[in-house]
N, C-alpha and C positions, 0 to 999 in steps of 0.2 A: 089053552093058550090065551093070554090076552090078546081083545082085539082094538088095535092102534088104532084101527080107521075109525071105529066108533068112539074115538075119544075128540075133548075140545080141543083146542089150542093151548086153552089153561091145564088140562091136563095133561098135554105133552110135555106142555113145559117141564111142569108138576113132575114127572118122571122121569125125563131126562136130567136135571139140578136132582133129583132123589140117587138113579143111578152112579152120576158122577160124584157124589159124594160118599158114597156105599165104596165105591170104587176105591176113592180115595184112603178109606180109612181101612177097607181092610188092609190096603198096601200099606197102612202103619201100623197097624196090627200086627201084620205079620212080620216086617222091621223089629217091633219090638222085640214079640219072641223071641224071633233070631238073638235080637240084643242081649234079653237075658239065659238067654242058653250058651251062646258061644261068643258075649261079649263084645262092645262097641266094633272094634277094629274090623273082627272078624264078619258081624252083620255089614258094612258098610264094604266090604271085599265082596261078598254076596250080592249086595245092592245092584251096584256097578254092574255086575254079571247080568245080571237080571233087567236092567236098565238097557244095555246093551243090546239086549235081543228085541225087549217091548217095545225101544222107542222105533224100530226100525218096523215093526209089525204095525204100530199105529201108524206110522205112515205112509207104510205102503194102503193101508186097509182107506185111508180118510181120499189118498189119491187116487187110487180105483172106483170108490164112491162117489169124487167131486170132481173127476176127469181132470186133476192135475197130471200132468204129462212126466215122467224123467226130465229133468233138464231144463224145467221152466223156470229156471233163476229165481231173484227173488222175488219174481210175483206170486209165484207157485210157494216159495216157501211161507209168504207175508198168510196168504191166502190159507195154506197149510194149519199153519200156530194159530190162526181166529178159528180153528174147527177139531182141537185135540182136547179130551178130557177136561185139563187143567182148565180151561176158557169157562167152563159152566161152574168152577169153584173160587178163582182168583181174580182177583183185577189185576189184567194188563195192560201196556203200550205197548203201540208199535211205532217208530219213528224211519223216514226215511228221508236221510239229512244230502242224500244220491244218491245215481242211480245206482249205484253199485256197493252202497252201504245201507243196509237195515238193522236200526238197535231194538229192541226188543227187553223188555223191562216188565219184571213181576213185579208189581208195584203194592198189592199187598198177596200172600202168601197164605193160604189158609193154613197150611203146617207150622211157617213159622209164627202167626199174627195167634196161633191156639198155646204155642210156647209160649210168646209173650206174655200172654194173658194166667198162665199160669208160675209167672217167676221162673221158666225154667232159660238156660242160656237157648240159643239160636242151636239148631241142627248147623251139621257143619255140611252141607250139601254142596260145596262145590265143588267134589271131586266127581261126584254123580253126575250132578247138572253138566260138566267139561263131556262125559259120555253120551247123555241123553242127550243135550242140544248139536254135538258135533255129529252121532247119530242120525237125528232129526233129518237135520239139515242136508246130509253129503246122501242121505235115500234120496228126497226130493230133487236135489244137482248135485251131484257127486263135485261141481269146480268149486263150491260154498266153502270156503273156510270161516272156520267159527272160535270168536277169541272172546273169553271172560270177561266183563267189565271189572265187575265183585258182585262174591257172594259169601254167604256167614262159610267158612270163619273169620272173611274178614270182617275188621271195625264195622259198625251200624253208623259211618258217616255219610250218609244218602237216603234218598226219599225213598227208597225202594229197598226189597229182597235181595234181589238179583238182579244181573243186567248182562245182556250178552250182546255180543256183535257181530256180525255175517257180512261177509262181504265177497265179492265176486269178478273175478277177472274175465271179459268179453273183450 
């Protein structure tokens, strides 16, 4: 087994940015497949299923590890989204315009910013993203509702991916 503790800093780093991207890609990898065995629609029916379950295991897992509580609003959740997978592969914001609203913005995408770059159209993730982030969110405070900014399919008229919004009634 390797051992952590005798590693630097640089090498945590080093393996953690390696893991999270491993991570990443086999979960497109395996997308793919899906895709070409049982067709867009159908992978993307999968997806969601699939999404559904992890996003709620990552965050119970990051909130047992960083003693985020049930029910910590959106501190707990702000706190949350700076410590999942994604954070080690994409650029994020996180904006809190009140106390009772947090927007939250993929601002670049490594899935979609690797499409770009190859000519191909945008993933159309935002039927995923409505499970993963609503997910997310209602583990950490179940009172969190979470509404879509945009995301591909819609137009690319914005500086970002994705954008979501959470907000909470105290």
């Amino acid at each position: 087994m390797l051992d952590l503790n005798s590693m630097s800093k640089e090498e945590l780093i080093k393996i953690i940015n390696m893991y999270a991207k491993n991570w990443l890609a086999h979960d497109g990898s395996w997308f793919l497949a899906l895709e070409e065995t049982d067709g867009l629609e159908k992978a993307m029916e999968i997806d969601r299923k699939s999404w559904e379950r992890f996003t709620v295991i990552e965050a119970k897992r990051i909130m047992k590890e960083f003693n985020i509580p049930v029910g910590s609003g959106l501190d707990g959740l702000e706190k949350a989204l700076k410590l999942r997978m994604y954070a080690r592969v994409n650029v994020d914001k996180i904006e809190r315009p009140s106390k009772n609203k947090l927007i939250y913005k993929m601002i670049t995408c490594r899935v979609q910013s690797a499409r770009e770059r190859k000519n191909l159209p945008l993933f159309p993730c935002k039927s995923i993203g409505i499970v993963e982030y609503t997910g997310f969110a209602e583990t950490i405070d179940p009172r969190i509702k979470t509404k879509v900014i945009a995301a591909p399919p819609d137009k690319m008229e914005r500086d970002f991916h994705c954008g979501w919004e959470f907000t909470i009634e105290e």
